[in-house]
TORDOBA-581514 format. One record per residue (C-alpha): x, y, z. Coordinates in steps of 0.1 Angstrom, whole numbers, plus 2048, in hexadecimal, padded with zeros to 3 digits. Layout:
! residues N
XYZ/...
END
This chain:
! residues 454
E89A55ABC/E67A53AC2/E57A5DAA2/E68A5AACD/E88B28CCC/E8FB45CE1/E8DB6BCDA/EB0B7DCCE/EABB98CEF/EB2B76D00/ECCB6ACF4/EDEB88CDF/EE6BA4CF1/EF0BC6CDC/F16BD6CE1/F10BF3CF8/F17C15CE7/F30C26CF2/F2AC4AD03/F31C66CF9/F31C5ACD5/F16C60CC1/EFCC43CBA/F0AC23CA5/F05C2AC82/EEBC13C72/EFABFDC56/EE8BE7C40/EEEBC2C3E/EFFBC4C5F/EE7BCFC7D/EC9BCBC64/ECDBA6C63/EC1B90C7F/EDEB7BC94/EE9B5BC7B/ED8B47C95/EB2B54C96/EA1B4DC7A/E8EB6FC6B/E6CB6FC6E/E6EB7FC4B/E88B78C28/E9DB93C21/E9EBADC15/E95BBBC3A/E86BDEC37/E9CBFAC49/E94C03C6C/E79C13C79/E82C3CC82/E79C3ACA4/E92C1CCA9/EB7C21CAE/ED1C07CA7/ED4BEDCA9/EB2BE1C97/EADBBAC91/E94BB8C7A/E71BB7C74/E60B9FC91/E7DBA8CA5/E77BC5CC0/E99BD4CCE/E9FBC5CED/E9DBE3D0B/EB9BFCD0D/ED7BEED1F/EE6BFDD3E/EFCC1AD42/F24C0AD36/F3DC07D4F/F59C1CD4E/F69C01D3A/F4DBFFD21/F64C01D02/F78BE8D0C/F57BD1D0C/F4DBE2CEC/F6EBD7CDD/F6EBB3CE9/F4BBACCE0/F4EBBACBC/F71BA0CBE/F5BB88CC2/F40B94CA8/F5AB94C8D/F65B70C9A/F40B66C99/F3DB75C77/F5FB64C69/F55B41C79/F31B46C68/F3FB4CC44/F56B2DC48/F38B15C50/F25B24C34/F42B1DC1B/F47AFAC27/F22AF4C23/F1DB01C00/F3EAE6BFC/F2DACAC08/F0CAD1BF9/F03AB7BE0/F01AC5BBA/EE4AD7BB5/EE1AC4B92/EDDAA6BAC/EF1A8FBC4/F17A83BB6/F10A9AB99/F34AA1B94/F45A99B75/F51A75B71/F78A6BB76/F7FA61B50/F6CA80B41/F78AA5B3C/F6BAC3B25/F65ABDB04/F6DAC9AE4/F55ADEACF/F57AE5AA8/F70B01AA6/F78B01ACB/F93AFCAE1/F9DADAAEB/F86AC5B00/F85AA1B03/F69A85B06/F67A6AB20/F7EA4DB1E/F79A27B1E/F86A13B3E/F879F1B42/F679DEB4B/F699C4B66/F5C9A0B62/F349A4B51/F2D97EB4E/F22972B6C/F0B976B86/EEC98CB88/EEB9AEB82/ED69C9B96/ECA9E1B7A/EBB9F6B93/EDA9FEBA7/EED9FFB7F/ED3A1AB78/ED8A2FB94/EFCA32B8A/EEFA3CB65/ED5A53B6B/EE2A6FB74/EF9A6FB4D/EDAA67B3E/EC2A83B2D/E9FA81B19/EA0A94AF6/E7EAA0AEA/E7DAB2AC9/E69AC0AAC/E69AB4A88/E5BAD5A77/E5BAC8A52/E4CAA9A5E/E33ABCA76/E35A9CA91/E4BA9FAB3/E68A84AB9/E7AA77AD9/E97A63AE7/EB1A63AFC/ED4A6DAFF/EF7A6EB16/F05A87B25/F2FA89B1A/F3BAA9B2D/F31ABCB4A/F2BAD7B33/F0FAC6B23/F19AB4AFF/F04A98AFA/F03A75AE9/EE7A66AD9/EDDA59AB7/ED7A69A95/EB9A5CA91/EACA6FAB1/EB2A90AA5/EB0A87A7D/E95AA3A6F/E95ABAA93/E8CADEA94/E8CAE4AB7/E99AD2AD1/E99AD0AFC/EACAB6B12/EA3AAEB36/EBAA9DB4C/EA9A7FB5C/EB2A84B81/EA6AA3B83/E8FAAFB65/EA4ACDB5E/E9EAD7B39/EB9AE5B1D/EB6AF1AFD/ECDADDAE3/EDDAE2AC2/EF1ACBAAE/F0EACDAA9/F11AADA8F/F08A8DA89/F13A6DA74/EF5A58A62/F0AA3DA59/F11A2FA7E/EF3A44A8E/F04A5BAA2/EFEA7EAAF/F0FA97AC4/EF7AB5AD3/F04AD2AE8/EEAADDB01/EEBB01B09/EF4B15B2B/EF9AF3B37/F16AECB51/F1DAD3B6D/F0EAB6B60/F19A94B67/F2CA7DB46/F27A5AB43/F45A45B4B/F4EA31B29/F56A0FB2B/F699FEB0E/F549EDAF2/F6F9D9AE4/F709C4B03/F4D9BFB05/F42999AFD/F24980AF6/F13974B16/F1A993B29/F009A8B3F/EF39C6B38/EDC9E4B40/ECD9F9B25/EBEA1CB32/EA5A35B21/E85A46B16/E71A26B11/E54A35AFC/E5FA5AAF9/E4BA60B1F/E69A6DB2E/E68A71B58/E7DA4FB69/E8FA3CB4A/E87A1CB42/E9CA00B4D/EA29DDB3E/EBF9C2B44/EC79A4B2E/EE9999B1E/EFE9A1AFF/EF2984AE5/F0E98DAC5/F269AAAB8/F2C9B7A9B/F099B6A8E/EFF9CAA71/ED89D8A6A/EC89ECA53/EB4A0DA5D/E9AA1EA46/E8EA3DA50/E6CA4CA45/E72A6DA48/E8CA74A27/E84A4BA19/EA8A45A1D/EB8A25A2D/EDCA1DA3D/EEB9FEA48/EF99FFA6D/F169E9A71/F2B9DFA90/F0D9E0AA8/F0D9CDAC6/EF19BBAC9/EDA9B1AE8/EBC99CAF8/EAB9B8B09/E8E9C9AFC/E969EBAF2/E7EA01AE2/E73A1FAD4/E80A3DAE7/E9CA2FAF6/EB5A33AD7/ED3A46AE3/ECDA37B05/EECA26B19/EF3A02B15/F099FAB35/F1A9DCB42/F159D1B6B/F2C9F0B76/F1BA0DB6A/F31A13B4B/F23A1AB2C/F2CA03B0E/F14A0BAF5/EF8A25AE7/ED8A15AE2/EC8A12AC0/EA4A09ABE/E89A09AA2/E6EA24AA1/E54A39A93/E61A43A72/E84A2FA79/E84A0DA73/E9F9F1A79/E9F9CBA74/E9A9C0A95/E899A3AA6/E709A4AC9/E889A6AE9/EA69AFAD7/EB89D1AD0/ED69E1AC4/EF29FBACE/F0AA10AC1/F2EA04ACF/F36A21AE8/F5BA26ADB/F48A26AB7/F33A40AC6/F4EA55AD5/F63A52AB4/F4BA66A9F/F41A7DABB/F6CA85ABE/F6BA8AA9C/F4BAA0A98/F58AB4AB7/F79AB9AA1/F6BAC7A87/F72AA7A6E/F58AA7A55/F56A89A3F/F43A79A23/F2EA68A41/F32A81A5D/F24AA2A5B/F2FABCA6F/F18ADDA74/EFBAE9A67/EE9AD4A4F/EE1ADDA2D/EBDAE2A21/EB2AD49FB/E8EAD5A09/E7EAB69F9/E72A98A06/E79A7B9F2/E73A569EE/E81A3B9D3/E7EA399B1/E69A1C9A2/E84A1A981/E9FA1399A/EAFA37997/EAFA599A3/E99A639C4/E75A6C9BD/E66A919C8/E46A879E1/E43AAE9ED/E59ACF9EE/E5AAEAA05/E4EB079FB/E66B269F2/E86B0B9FC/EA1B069E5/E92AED9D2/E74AFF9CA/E85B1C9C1/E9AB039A9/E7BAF999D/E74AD79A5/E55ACE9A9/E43AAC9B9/E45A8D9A0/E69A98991/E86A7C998/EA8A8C9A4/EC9A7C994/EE0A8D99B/EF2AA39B4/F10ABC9A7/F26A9F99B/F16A819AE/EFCA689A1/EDDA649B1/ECEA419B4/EB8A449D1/EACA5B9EE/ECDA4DA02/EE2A569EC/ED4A7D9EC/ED4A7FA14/EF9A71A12/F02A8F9F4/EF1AAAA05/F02AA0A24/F24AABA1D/F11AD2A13/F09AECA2D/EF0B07A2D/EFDB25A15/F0EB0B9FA/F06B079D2/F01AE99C3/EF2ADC99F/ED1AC59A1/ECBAAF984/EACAA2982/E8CA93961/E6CAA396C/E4EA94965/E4CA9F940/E6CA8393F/E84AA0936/EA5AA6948/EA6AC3959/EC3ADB96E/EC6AF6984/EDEB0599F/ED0B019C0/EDAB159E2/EDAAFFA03/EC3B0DA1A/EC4B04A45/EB6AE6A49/EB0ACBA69/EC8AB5A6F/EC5A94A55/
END
């Protein structure tokens, strides 16, 4: 997140009418249309035809082509084998118009059909939908690797996420993966951690969603987000992260810098597994220790979090996690880390099931409405501001007071609040302990309010 041609008398001639029937009845969207094979000179809807015209009437730029001879005495049988062929015309038209729209390519972009390992997923109280499934990579070792060609395999799953942090008046980016053709998306916690509005363009061609999450999981940096009215989008293909090993090629993708348009694109190889790194994050003071990341010599940066990691086939093995503006992790030049993909996929399954958890959080997110950082004694998390009129402040806690507790849970530090809170949604009562600055212990019931995701 970064905090990141010739004229139709010559070449159609009209059916004859046929005497002594009246003249041919003018229908729209049948004479009133030029012949499939002249261009109009004008888009439709054609204007009707003039008075002083009779039937048929081509169209505006069209003059009707001079009246025909008087009909042989077998006139209607001409009439009837010409309007045969009409209808044939007409049927053989439709056909070639069906087939095209067939072999049109998506008009979300070329080969935008869902992959072969994904289907439709599942959403929190929905019916059953499923998330794309590892396959087996093939050999990553050796050889060079063309990250251009890797990337144009990629792209088309990949999506920029832009968002607003209202209670931290700044503006946030990343990136993120597409999981279903019906637009859930991967990316990491940290991308979306404080947003209050949210859009999501797909790279290939800049189309723009809104998005809403749907949960998230702080403790391995993972968030799922369900874009709305979206549909034929293109999922990644997963490969399998427990295969993956040191010294193999890769190609991370994403928002290099939060400018969106083309993502970036860097190769390097996988350097160790298994890693573990702390995060801090500036926005709520509290930290988190990642664990189980694979780590990389490649320089990822901010705005590519929740970016693909891919080996030499396309196949995504890993979500990238990079440090930025108000998200920090311990992390050297050239290097980077990412989130396992079956990791990834795990929590997203189990957010998409509905499985809340001490660590997952499923929903809308509960609102305290304080911002908090740590306590010099060692305990409790120290008010810096409160929001005005939010459940706090209508608790009455005021800036400088030191929250301890948390209904029945200690509180030792702003982590430990953001990991409480967590497991509360908007609408649910709680008691908040905490020694204002007078040193006396103070109490009150407090009523979650709806806050950004945390």
């Amino acid at each position: 997140m970064s905090w990141d041609h010739e004229s139709p008398a010559s070449r159609t001639q009209p059916i004859p009418p046929v005497p002594p029937a009246p003249p041919p009845t003018f229908i729209p969207g049948v004479h009133q249309v030029p012949p499939a094979h002249v261009p109009p000179m004008y888009p439709p809807p054609y204007p009707p035809p003039p008075a002083n015209v009779p039937p048929p009437y081509w169209g505006p730029g069209f003059p009707p082509p001079p009246p025909p001879p008087p009909p042989p005495r077998r006139g209607w049988l001409i009439g009837i084998a010409l309007a045969l062929v009409l209808l044939m015309v007409i049927g053989a038209t439709a056909f070639v118009l069906v087939l095209g729209a067939l072999r049109q390519p998506n008009r979300f972009g070329a080969d935008q059909e869902p992959g072969p390992n994904a289907t439709q997923p599942t959403t929190p109280g929905g019916s059953g939908q499923a998330l794309p499934q590892p396959v087996a990579p093939e050999d990553q070792s050796t050889g060079p690797i063309d990250q251009d060609a890797v990337a144009a395999k990629v792209n088309p799953s990949v999506v920029d996420i832009n968002t607003t942090l209202g209670f931290a008046n700044a503006r946030a980016a990343g990136t993120g993966m597409i999981l279903t053709a019906s637009g859930l998306v991967l990316t990491n916690n940290h991308v979306i951690a404080g947003e209050t509005d949210m859009t999501v363009t797909t790279v290939v061609n800049g189309r723009t969603y809104g998005g809403t999450v749907l949960g998230y999981d702080r403790t391995e940096d993972v968030a799922v987000v369900q874009l709305k009215n979206a549909s034929g989008l293109k999922p990644i293909t997963a490969g399998d992260s427990d295969l993956v090993k040191a010294g193999d090629r890769i190609v991370a993708i994403g928002n290099a810098g939060g400018t969106g348009g083309a993502p970036s694109v860097v190769s390097g190889v996988v350097e160790a597994l298994n890693r573990t790194i702390m995060a801090s994050d500036e926005l709520d003071g509290s930290t988190n220790q990642l664990t189980g990341l694979i780590q990389i010599q490649a320089p990822i940066v901010a705005g590519d979090s929740g970016g693909p990691l891919v080996d030499r086939s396309g196949h995504v093995i890993g979500m990238n996690t990079a440090a930025s503006a108000g998200f920090n992790v311990q992390s050297s030049g050239g290097r980077g880390f990412a989130v396992p993909i079956k990791t990834a996929l795990d929590v997203a399954q189990k957010i998409l099931s509905g499985q809340s958890s001490s660590t997952t959080h499923v929903g809308p997110t509960a609102l305290l409405g304080v911002k908090t950082t740590n306590s010099s004694r060692g305990n409790g998390a120290v008010v810096n501001d409160v929001v005005p009129n939010g459940p706090a402040d209508q608790a009455g806690l005021r800036a400088g007071d030191v929250i301890t507790g948390l209904n029945n849970a200690d509180i030792n530090s702003p982590t430990d609040l953001s990991n409480v809170i967590n497991q509360f949604h908007p609408g649910d009562k709680a008691t908040l302990t905490w020694i204002d600055e007078s040193g006396q212990q103070q109490s009150g019931t407090v009523t979650f309010g709806t806050g950004p995701p945390a």
